[in-house]
VEXKOL-69613 format. One line per field, with one value per residue (C-alpha): residue number from 1; residue in one letter; x, y, z. Coordinates in steps of 0.001 Angstrom, whole numbers, plus 500000, padded with zeros to 6 digits. Example, Ala and Ser with C-alpha at 12.3 -4.5 7.8 and 13.67 -1.06 7.14 Angstrom:
num = c(1|2) .
residuo = c(A|S) .
c1 = c(512300|513670) .
c2 = c(495500|498940) .
c3 = c(507800|507140) .
END
This chain:
num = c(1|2|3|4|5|6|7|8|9|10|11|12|13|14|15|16|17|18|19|20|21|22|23|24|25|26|27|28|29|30|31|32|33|34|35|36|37|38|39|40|41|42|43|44|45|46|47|48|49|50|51|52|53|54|55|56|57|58|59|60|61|62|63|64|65|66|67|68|69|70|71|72|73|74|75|76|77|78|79|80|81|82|83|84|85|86|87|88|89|90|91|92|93|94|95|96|97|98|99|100|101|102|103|104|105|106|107|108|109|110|111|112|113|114|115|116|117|118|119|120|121|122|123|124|125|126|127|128|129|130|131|132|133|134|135|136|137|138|139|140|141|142|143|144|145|146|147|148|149|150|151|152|153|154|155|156|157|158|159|160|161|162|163|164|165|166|167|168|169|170|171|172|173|174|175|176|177|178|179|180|181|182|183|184|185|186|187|188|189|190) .
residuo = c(X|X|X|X|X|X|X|X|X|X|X|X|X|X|X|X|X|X|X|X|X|X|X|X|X|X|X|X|X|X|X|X|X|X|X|X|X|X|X|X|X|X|X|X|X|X|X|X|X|X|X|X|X|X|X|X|X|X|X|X|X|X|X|X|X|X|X|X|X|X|X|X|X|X|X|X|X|X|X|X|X|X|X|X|X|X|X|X|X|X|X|X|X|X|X|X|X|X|X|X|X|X|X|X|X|X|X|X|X|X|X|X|X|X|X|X|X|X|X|X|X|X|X|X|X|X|X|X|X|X|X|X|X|X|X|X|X|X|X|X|X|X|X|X|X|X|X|X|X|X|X|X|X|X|X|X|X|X|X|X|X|X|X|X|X|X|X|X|X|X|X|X|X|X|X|X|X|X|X|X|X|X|X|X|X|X|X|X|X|X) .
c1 = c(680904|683559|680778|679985|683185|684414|681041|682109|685883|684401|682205|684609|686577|689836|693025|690837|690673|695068|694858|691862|690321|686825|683942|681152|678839|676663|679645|680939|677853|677359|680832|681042|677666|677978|681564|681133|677983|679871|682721|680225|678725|681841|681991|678735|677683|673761|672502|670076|672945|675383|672985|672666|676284|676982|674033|675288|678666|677597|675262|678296|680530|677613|677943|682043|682504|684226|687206|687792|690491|690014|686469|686903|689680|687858|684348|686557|687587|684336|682703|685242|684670|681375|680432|683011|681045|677826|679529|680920|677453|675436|677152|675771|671841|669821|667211|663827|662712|661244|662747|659961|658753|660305|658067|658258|658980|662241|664081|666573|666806|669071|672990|675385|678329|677724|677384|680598|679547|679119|682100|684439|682564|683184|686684|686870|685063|687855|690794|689272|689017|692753|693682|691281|693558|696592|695576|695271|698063|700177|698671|694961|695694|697443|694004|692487|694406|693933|689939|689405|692620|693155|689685|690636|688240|688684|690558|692326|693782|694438|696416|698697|699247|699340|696417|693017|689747|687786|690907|690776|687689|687525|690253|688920|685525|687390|689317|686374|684360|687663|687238|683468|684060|687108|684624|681752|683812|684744|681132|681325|678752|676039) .
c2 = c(418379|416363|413123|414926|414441|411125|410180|412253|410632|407281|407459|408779|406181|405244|407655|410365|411546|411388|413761|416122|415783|414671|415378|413574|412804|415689|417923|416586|416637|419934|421147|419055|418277|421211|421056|417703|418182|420560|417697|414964|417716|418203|414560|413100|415782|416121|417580|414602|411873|414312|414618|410360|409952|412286|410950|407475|408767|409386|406578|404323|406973|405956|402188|401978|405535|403492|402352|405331|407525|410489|411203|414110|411984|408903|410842|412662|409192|407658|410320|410422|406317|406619|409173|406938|403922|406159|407221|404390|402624|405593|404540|401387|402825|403319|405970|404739|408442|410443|413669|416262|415744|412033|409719|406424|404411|406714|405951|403050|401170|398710|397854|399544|396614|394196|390380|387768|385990|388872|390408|387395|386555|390845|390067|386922|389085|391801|388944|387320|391027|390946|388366|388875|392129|389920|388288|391578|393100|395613|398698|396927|396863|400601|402394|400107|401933|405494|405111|403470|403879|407715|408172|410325|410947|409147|412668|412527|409324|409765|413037|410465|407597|409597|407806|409187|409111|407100|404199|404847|403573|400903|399670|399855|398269|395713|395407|394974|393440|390096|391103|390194|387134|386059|386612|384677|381999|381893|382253|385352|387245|385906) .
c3 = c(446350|447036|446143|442822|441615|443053|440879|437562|438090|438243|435118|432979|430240|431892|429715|429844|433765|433591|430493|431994|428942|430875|428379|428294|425338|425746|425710|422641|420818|421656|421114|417497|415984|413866|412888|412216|409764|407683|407779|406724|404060|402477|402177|401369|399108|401108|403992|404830|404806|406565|409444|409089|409345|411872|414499|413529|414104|417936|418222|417457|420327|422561|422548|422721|424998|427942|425188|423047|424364|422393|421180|419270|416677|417134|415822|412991|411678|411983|410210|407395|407236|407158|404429|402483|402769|401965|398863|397457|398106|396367|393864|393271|393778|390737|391453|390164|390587|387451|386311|385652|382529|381676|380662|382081|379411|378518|381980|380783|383995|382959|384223|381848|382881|380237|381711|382241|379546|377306|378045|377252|374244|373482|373780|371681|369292|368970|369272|366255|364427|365538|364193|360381|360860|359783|356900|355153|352945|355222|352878|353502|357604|357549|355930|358375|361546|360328|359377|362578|365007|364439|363049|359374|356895|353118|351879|355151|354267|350844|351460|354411|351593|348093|347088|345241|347625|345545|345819|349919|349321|346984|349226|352514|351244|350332|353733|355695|353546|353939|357887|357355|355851|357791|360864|359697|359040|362827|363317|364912|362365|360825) .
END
């Protein structure tokens, strides 16, 4: 008796025989697989990577048990850091999986973040419709803002400046139509 636990002293992780706290891994995966799934559930959102994170959880317990002084935090935190990674790299995963009934030549596989390149020549774009903005009379550049800023119909407008609808839009045509040409000038549009 006295041999069986001069053995169990000697395998435990040193800090854990002075606390009594002498679990071993069976123990604690029998004590916390299941509270941990419903941890890692909560977090990654499916059953199949819960159960993933959680047995990678221990495998990872397994390989450092000697160092880790308490197991039950130490799997908490690893399971939290794990589903976190899982979920910020779902993220970046594209299913290539059909939805019943989609045909597939409707799935748009494509990245919705528009290239560098396209993006800065996006914003030179808008800078340059910026600055066209400018070289219109201040009543040209305010039916400007409220047909595109705040988004108000022709009658809309009219009823904000006193004018008649049909001048809203004799003016406005007018606006863009110097934006237009301001901008192909630059080269922007054709």
């Amino acid at each position: 008796m006295a041999l069986m636990q001069q053995k169990r002293a000697s395998t435990e992780p040193s800090g854990r025989s002075a606390t009594g706290d002498s679990e071993t891994i069976e123990e604690l995966f029998m004590a916390l697989e299941s509270p941990l799934l419903s941890y890692a559930m909560r977090l990654a959102r499916q059953v199949e990577w819960a159960e993933d994170i959680v047995q990678e959880a221990f495998m990872r317990l397994h390989a450092q048990f000697d160092d880790v002084r308490e197991p039950k935090k130490w799997l908490y935190r690893t399971v939290h850091n794990l589903a976190l990674n899982h979920r910020r790299d779902s993220g970046k995963i594209v299913s290539l999986e059909l939805k019943q009934g989609e045909a597939p030549e409707n799935v748009d596989t494509t990245d919705p973040q528009p290239l560098p390149d396209e993006q800065i020549a996006r914003l030179e774009g808008i800078g340059l419709v910026r600055l066209s903005l400018k070289t219109l009379d201040k009543r040209s550049r305010e039916l400007v803002r409220l047909k595109f800023n705040e988004g108000l119909s022709y009658k809309e407008i009219a009823g904000r400046t006193g004018l008649t609808v049909s001048h809203v839009g004799y003016l406005l045509h007018h606006a863009i139509k110097a934006i237009a040409d301001e901008l192909a000038k630059n080269g922007v549009v054709p």
